[in-house]
N, C-alpha and C positions, 0 to 999 in steps of 0.2 A: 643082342638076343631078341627072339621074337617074342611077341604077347605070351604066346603059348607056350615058352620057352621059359616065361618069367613066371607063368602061372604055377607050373608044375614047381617051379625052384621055392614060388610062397608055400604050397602045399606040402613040399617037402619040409621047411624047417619047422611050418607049424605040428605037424606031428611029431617029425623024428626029430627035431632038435630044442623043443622046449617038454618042462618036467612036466606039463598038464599036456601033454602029445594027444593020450587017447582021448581028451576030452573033445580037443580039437578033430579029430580022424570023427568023433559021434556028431559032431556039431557042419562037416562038412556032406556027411552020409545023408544026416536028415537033409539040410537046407538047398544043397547045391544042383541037386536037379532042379527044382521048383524054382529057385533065386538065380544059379550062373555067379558071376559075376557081384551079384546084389548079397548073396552071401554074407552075415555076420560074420565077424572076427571078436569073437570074446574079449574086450578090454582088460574083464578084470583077471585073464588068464594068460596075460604077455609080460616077457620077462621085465624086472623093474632093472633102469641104466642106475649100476652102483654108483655113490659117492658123486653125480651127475645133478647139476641145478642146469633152470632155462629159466632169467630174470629176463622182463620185457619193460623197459621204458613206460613213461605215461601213457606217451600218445600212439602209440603201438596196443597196447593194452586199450584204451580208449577206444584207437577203431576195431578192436576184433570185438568188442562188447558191439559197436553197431551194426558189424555184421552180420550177430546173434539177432539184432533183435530187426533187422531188416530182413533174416532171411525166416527170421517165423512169421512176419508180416506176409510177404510177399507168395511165402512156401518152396519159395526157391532157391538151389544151392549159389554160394557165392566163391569163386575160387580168389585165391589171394598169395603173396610171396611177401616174406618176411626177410629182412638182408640186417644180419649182426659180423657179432667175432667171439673169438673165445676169449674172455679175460681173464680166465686163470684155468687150472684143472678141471677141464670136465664141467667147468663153467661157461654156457652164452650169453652175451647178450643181444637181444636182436632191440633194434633203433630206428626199424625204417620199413615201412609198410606200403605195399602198392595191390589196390586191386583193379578190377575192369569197370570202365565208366561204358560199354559199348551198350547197347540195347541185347537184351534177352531173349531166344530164339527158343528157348527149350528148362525145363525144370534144374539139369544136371550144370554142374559146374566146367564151364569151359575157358582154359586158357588163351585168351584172343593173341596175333598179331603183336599189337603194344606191348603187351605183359612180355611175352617170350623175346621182343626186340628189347627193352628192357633189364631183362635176365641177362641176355651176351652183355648187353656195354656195362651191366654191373661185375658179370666174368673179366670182359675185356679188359677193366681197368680195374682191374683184383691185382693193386700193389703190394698189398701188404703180406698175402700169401695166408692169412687167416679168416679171412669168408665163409661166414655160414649163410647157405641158404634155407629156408623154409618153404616150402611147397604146400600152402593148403588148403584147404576148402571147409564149407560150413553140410550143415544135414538141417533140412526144416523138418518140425515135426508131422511128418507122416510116415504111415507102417509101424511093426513092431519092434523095427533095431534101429530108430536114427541115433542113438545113442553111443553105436558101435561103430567102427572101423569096419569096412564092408575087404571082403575080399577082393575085388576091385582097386580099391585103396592101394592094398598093398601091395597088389600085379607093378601100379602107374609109380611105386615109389623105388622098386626092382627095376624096373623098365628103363627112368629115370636116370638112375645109378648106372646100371649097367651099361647105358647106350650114351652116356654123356662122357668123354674123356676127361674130362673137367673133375667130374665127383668119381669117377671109377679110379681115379688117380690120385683123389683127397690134393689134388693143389686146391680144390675148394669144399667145405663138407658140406653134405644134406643132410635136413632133415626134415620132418612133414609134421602137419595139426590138423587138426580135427575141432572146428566151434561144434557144439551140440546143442539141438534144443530145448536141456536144462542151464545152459550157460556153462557148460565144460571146457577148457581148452585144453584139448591132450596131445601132447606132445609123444613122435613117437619117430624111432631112427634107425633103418636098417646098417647094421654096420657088417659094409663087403669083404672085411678080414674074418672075421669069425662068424659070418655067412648066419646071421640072427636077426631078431629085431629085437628093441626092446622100449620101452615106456621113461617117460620122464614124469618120476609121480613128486619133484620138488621143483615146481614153479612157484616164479615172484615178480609182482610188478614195485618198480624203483622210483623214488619221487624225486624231485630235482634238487632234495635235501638229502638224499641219498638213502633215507627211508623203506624198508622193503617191506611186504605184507604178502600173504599168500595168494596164489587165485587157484578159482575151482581147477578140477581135475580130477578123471576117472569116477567121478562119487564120492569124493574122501573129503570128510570135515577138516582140510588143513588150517584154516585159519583156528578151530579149536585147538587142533595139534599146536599151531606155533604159539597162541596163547597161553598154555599151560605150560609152553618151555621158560617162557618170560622171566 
């Protein structure tokens, strides 16, 4: 599929295929001349993945905390991939984290050479036929949406999908994040059967005692939520 091929396919499911449709159609009307691409995607208006956890290791979880706090430093975005599996239903874990050491050319997050040589030999040697990937990048705080999934986002994670036989075929699944610069990490995953996207609002990071605790995401007080489940 072509960029603009995938554009029109995000704009389509955000209107016509999720229940807050006209909110989206009002939020593309204002923004999309003026932004393009830079476009907000309403977080708190994407469908939530049922019955769906994304549990991240220490040290996976450790570096997406310094990415956060490198890329508010810096003000620059940082792209990154995350490589797990599913351990049970609708459960991941992701265990292995790689971003770019190259020098920085520009503000936006770009997947260099290494990363993408990287991605195939983690494909190539996809024995186990349960590989998930992560695809993602950070927002430093500037403008009035880094807090949001930009349109854009979700062009590159259609695009992705669609043009990679690999994920269009789920011999390996995708999915993408978003660091924010509140310390958010929102997990979010087009699924190409029933042609949606949707959010993962139960993240957890896992201690090597096998301990889990919640981490931010979308804005939501989880860790008071799992506190009072206690």
């Amino acid at each position: 599929m072509t960029r603009d091929e995938c554009a029109g396919k995000v704009k389509n499911i955000m209107i016509n295929k999720n229940p807050y449709g006209q909110y989206h159609k009002q939020n593309f009307d204002l923004y999309e001349r003026l932004y393009g691409e830079n476009t907000p995607i309403n977080s708190s208006i994407i469908n939530n993945m049922p019955n769906a956890s994304v549990v991240l290791s220490e040290e996976v979880y450790e570096s997406l905390l310094a990415i956060h706090d490198v890329t508010n430093d810096s003000k620059q975005e940082f792209p990154f991939f995350l490589y797990g599996k599913e351990v049970g239903n609708n459960v991941i874990l992701f265990d292995e984290f790689v971003s770019s050491s190259s020098n920085r050319q520009n503000a936006q997050a770009h997947f260099d050479q290494n990363m993408i040589n990287n991605l195939e030999n983690k494909i190539n040697n996809n024995t186990s036929g349960n590989l998930v990937v992560c695809h993602g990048h950070s927002h430093p705080p500037l403008g009035d949406f880094n807090e949001n999934f930009s349109y854009g986002d979700f062009i590159s994670y259609v695009e992705m999908n669609q043009n990679n036989q690999v994920f269009r075929s789920k011999q390996a699944e995708l999915t993408s994040c978003l660091v924010t610069p509140s310390g958010d990490i929102n997990f979010v995953f087009y699924d190409n059967v029933n042609d949606n996207f949707f959010r993962f609002t139960n993240v957890y990071v896992k201690d090597m005692y096998n301990n889990v605790k919640p981490v931010k995401c979308y804005g939501m007080n989880q860790e008071r939520q799992y506190n009072s489940s206690l």
